[in-house]
N, C-alpha and C positions, 0 to 999 in steps of 0.2 A: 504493500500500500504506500501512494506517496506521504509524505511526513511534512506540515507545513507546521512552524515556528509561531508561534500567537505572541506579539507581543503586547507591553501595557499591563497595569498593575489592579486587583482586588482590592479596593481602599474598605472593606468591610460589608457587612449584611446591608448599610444602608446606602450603600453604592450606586449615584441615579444611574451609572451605564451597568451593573450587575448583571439587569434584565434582557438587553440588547447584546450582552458577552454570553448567556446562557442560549439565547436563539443562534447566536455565534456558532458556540459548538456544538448545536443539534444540526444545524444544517450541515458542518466539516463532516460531524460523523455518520450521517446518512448516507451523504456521496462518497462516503470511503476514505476520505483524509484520517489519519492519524495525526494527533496532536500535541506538541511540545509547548510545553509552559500551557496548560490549558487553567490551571490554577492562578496564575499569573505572579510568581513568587520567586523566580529563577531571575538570580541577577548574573546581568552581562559586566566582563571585565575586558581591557583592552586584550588581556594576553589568551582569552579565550575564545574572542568573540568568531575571528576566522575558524574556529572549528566549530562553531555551532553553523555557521554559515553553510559549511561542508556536510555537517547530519543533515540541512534543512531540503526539499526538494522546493518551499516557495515559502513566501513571509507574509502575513497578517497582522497589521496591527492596528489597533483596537481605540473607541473613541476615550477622550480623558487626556490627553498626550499630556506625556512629563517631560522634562528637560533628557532624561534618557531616552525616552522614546525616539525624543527627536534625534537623537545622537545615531543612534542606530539606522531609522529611517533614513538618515541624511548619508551615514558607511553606507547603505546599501547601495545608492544613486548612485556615491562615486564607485562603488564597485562596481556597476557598470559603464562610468563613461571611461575608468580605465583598463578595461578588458580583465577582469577579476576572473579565472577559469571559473572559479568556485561558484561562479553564479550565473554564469553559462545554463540558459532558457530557466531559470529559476524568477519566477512571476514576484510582483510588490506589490498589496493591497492595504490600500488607508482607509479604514473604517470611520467619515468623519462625520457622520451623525451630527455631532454636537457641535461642529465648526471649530475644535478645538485647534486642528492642523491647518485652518487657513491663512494664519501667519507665516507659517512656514512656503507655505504655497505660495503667496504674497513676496517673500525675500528670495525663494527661486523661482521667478517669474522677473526680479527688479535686476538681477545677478543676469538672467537672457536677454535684459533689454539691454544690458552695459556690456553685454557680451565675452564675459566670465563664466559663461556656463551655454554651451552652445547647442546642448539638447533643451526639446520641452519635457520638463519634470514631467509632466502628464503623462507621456507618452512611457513613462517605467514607475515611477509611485503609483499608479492607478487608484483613483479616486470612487471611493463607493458608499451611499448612503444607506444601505440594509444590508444585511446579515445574505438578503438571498442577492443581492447586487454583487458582494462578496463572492459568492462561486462563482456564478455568472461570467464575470473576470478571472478567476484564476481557470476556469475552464478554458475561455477562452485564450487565454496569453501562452496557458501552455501546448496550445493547437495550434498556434500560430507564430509562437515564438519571442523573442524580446527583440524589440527594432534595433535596427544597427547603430552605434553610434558613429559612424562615418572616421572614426579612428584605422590607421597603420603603423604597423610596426617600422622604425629606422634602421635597425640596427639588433645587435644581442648583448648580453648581458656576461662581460671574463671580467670584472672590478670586482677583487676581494677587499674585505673591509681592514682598515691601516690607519696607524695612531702618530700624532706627533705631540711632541707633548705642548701645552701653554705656554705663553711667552713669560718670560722674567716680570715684564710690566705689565701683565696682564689683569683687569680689570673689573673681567667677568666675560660671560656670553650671552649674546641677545640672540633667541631664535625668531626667525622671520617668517611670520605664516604668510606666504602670498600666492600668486596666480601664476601659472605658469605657461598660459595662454594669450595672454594681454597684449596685443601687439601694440597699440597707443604710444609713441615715441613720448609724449609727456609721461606718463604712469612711468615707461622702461627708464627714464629719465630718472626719475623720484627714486627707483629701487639702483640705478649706480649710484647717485650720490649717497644714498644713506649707507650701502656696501660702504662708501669712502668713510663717512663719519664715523662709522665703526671704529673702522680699523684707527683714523685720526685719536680717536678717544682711548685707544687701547683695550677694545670690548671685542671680544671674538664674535663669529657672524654665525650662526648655527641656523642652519636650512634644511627644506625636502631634497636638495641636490639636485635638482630638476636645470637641464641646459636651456630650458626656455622659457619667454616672459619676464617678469619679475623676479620671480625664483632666481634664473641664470645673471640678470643685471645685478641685483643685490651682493652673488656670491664676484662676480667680475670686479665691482669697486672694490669690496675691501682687500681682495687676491692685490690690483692694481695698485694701493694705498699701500701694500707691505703686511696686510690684517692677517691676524689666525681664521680659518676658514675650518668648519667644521660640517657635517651632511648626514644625514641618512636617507637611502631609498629602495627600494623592492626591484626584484630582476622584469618582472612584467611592466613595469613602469620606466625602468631604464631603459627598456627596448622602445617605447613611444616617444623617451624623450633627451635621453641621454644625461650624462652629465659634465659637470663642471668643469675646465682645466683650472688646478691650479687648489683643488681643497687639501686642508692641513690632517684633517681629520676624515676617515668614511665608515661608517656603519651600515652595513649592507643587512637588511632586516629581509624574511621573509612573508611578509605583509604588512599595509598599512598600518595596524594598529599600534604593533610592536616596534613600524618603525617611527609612530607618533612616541611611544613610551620611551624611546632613548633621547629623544630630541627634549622632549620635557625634562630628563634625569639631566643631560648634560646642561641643560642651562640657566639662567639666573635672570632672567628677566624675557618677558614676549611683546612682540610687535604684532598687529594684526596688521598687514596691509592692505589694501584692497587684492579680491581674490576669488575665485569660485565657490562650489560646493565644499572643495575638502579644506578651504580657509575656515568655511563656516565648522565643518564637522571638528575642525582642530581646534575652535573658537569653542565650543559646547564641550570639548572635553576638557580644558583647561576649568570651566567654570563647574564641572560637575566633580574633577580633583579638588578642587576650592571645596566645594561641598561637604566632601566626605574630611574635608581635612588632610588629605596625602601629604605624606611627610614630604612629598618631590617638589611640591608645589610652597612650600611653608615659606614666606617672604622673598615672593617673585611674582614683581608685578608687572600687568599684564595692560597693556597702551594698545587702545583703538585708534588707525589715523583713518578717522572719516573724511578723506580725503574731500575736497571740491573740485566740481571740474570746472571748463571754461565756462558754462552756462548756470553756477554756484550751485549742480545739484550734488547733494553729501552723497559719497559713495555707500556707508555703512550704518544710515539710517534707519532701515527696515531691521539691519540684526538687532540693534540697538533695542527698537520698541519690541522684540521678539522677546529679547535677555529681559528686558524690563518684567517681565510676567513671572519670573524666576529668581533671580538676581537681588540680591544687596548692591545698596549705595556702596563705591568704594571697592568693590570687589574687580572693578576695571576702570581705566581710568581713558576719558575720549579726547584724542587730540586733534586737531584740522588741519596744522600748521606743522612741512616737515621739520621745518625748523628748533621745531620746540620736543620735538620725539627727545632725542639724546640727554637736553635738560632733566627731562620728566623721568628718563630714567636714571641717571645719574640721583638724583634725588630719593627715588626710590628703593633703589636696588640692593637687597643685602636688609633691608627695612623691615619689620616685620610690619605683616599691611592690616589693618583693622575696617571691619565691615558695621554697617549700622543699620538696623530693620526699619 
C-alpha cells in the first residue's frame, strides 16, 4: 500500500480542525493509503527529516499550520525545484480549510513575481479544501506525475569536503542565506560588496556554496577582499549549480537539511538576503532553533535586509508579516540599508539576544 506522511499537530479533544483531520483519515484509509503520523505527535528534526521523506510515497498536510509545518511544507517545494531523487513523482497536499496556509501562498507567489522562485507553488503544494479534494489530488498527481521544473544538470559532483583553519584576526562568521538564481546586476551587486565587507571587517562568509546568483557574488567579494570563505552543499545540487572558486572551508553534506545544520553550527551571526524558497525554508529554521532554545543558535543574531528596489518595493515584507504570527519582538532584527548590515552585526554578535512577548 502506498504510505503518505500526514502532517500538522493534535492541539487536544477541543481541536476546531480534530473533526476535519478524522474525515482526513477515513477517506486515506478507505482508498488504501497507509498513514504516518496519523496521530499527529511525530516531531520532524533537520537530521531526520530526509528519511522520512524516503519512507513517504506523498505528503498531506493538514489545516492549523505551525511554524513547523511550514518548514516542512516549504523543504518539500525546494525538494522539488532542486531535483530531490527522494521525491521523485511523490505528490504535496495542503489541506487549507481554514486559510491558515494562505500567507504562505501569498510570500511564494510575491518571491515568483520578483523572480526568486521560478515555478508556481500551485503547481506542487497542491491546494485543497476537503478531506475528499484531498485524494482527488493525490490520485490525481500520482497518475500524472509532478511537473517538470525546467531545471538541468551542469556538470557532476568529485569536491570532497576540506578544512582550513580561521584566520588569527578572525572575528567570527556571518552565514549568508541568499538566492542563487537572481540575475539583477543590482541584487549581484549588493551580494559582492557585502562578500567584500566581510572579509574588510575580518568576519568569515559562511554560505550554501552555490556558483550562482547571490550565493556565488557574496562568496567572490570576500575570496577577492582576502576573506575566510567557508560553504556547504549536496552533490545533487552541485550538479545544477556548481561551486565557488576560491572557499577556505567545504562541507559537502548529503542533503539539505544537514547541510543547513552545519552552516548554523559553524557560524555566529545570519544574514537573510533577498532569496527564494530555500532563503525562506533556512529563515523558518533559524527561528524555530530560537524556539526550542538550541544551544547552536544561543547568541546569534539573525539581520533581515528587506532590501528596496528601484520602484521602493521591500523585498522581505511578506516573510516578515508571515514571522509576525509566530515570532517575538527581537528574535530578528530588519534592516533596509546594506550599509548598516555589518554595524548591526558587529553590535550584536557574540550578544546574548533577549526576546519580549
Amino acid at each position: 500500500m502506498p504510505k503518505v506522511r500526514l502532517a500538522g499537530t493534535v492541539r487536544g479533544e477541543k481541536d476546531p480542525n480534530r473533526e476535519i483531520r478524522a474525515r482526513l483519515l477515513y477517506s486515506l484509509f478507505s482508498k488504501g493509503w497507509d498513514i504516518y503520523n496519523s496521530n499527529g505527535d511525530q516531531r520532524i528534526s533537520l537530521s531526520n527529516i530526509e528519511r522520512k521523506i524516503i519512507e513517504s510515497d506523498a505528503f498531506v498536510f493538514t489545516p492549523g499550520a505551525t511554524l513547523e509545518d511550514l518548514f516542512k511544507a516549504v523543504s518539500v517545494f525546494v525538494g522539488y525545484q532542486t531535483l530531490d531523487v527522494n521525491l521523485s513523482g511523490k505528490p504535496t497536499v495542503l489541506l487549507n480549510s481554514d486559510g491558515s496556509w494562505n500567507a504562505l501562498f501569498a510570500l511564494l507567489a510575491h518571491l515568483n513575481g520578483l523572480g526568486t522562485v521560478k515555478q508556481n507553488h500551485r503547481d506542487y503544494l497542491l491546494c485543497a479544501e476537503s478531506p475528499e479534494a484531498v485524494l482527488e489530488l493525490l490520485e490525481t498527481s500520482r497518475r500524472v506525475g509532478i511537473p517538470d521544473v525546467g531545471r538541468e544538470k551542469i556538470g557532476t559532483n568529485t569536491v570532497e569536503s576540506f578544512e582550513t583553519p580561521l584566520p588569527a584576526d578572525h572575528q567570527g562568521s556571518v552565514c549568508v542565506f541568499c538566492s542563487a538564481s537572481i540575475e539583477d546586476p543590482a541584487y549581484l551587486s549588493d551580494g559582492y560588496d557585502f562578500g567584500k565587507l566581510l572579509a574588510e571587517n575580518h568576519l568569515g562568509c559562511v554560505s550554501g556554496a552555490g556558483n550562482s546568483g547571490i550565493m556565488g557574488e557574496v562568496v567572490r567579494g570576500s575570496v577577492d577582499a582576502g576573506g575566510w570563505t567557508g560553504g556547504s552543499n549536496v552533490p545533487h545540487i552541485i550538479e545544477l549549480e556548481g561551486l565557488p572558486v576560491g572557499l577556505s572551508s567545504f562541507w559537502l553534506k548529503p542533503d539539505i537539511y544537514t547541510r543547513m545544520e552545519i552552516m548554523i553550527e559553524r557560524s555566529d551571526a545570519f544574514v537573510i538576503f533577498p532569496g527564494g524558497s530555500g532563503t525562506v525554508q533556512e529563515m523558518i529554521a533559524l527561528m524555530i532553533f530560537k524556539h526550542q532554545g538550541h544551544p547552536t543558535m544561543t547568541g546569534k543574531p539573525v539581520i533581515v535586509f528587506d532590501r528596496k528596489d528601484a520602484q521602493g518595493k521591500s523585498f522581505w515584507t511578506p516573510l516578515i508579516q508571515l514571522l509576525s504570527t509566530w515570532c517575538y519582538d527581537g528574535e530578528f532584527i530588519v534592516v533596509e540599508e546594506l550599509h548598516d548590515i555589518i554595524p548591526t552585526i558587529q553590535k550584536l554578535i557574540h550578544t546574548p539576544q533577549t526576546t519580549t512577548v
